[in-house]
C-alpha positions in Angstrom: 96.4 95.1 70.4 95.7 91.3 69.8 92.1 92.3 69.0 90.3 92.6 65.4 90.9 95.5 65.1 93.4 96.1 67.2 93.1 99.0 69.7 94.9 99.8 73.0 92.1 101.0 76.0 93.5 103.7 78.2 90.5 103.1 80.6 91.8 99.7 82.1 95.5 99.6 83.6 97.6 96.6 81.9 101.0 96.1 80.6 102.5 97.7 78.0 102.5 96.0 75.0 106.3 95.6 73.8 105.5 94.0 70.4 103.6 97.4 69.7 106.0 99.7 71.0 109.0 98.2 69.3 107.2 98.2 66.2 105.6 101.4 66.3 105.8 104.1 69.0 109.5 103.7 69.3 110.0 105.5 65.9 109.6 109.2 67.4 112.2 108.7 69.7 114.9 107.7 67.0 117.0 105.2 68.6 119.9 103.3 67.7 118.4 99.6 65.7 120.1 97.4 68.8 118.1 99.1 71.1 114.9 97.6 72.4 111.9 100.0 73.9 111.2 98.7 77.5 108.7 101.8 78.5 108.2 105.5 79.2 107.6 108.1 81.6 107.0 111.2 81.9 109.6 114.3 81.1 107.3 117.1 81.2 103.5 117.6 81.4 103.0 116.8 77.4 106.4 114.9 77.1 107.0 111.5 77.7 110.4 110.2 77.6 111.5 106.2 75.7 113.1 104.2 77.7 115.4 101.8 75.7 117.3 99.1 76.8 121.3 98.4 75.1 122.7 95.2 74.5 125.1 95.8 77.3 122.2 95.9 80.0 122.9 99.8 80.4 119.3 101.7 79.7 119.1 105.1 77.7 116.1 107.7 78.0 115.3 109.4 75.3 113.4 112.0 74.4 111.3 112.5 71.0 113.7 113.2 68.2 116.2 111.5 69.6 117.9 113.6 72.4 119.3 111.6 75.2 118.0 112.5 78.4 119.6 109.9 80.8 122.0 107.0 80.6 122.4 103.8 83.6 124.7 101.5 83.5 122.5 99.2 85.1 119.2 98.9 84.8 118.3 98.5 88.5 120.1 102.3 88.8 117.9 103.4 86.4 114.6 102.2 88.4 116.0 103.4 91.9 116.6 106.8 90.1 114.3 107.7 87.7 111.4 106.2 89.8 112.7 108.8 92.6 113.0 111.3 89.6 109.1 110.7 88.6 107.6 110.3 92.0 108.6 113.9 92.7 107.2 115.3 89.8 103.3 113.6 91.1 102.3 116.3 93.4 102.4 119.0 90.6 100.6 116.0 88.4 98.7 115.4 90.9 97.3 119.4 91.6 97.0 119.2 87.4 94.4 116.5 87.3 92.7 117.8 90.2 92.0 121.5 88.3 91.2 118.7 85.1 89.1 116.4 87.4 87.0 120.0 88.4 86.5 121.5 85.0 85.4 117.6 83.7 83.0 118.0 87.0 81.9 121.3 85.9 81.0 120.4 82.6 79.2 117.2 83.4 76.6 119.3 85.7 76.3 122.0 82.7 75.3 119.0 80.8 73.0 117.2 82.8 71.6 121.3 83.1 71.1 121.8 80.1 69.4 118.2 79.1 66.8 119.2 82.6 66.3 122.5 81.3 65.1 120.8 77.4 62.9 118.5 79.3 61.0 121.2 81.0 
């Protein structure tokens, strides 16, 4: 995001950018003005839930609009437990991007087909 112009690559792993999401993709998830976006995660296949830390080290999640999925006091409970939480949902992720990984397989060999069959 510190790039002219700036742009955020979802083919390379790195950190989230906290300026951005504090500034920006905070906004659907309505939260209270003290509280500061530390991340997300996923609630269902096409939701992500914010994860917003309060100025009494408790962390709230929060899901788009503004309703509160989860509350820690702490927020080493909310790692131990939502981590356990999201690592149970992976094997239905998991079987997902495998079906996506096929049809993105299938596609590709129609493709490179199609592009022999021109040639000829």
């Amino acid at each position: 995001m510190t790039n002219n112009p700036p742009i955020l690559s979802r083919s390379v792993r790195q950190p989230l950018d906290l300026a951005t999401a504090n500034r920006n993709w905070f906004v659907a998830y309505k939260p209270k003005q003290s509280q500061f976006h530390i991340g997300s995660g996923p609630f269902t296949w096409e939701e992500n839930l914010g994860y917003f830390l309060n100025e009494n080290g408790s962390v709230d999640a929060l899901r788009k609009g503004g309703d509160r999925f989860g509350s820690w006091p702490t927020l080493g409970r909310f790692l131990a437990e939502e981590l356990s939480r999201v690592a149970s949902l992976y094997s239905s992720y998991e079987e997902r991007w495998f079906e996506f990984r096929q049809q993105l397989e299938a596609k590709e060999r129609e493709r490179k087909n199609a592009k022999r069959s021109r040639r000829k």
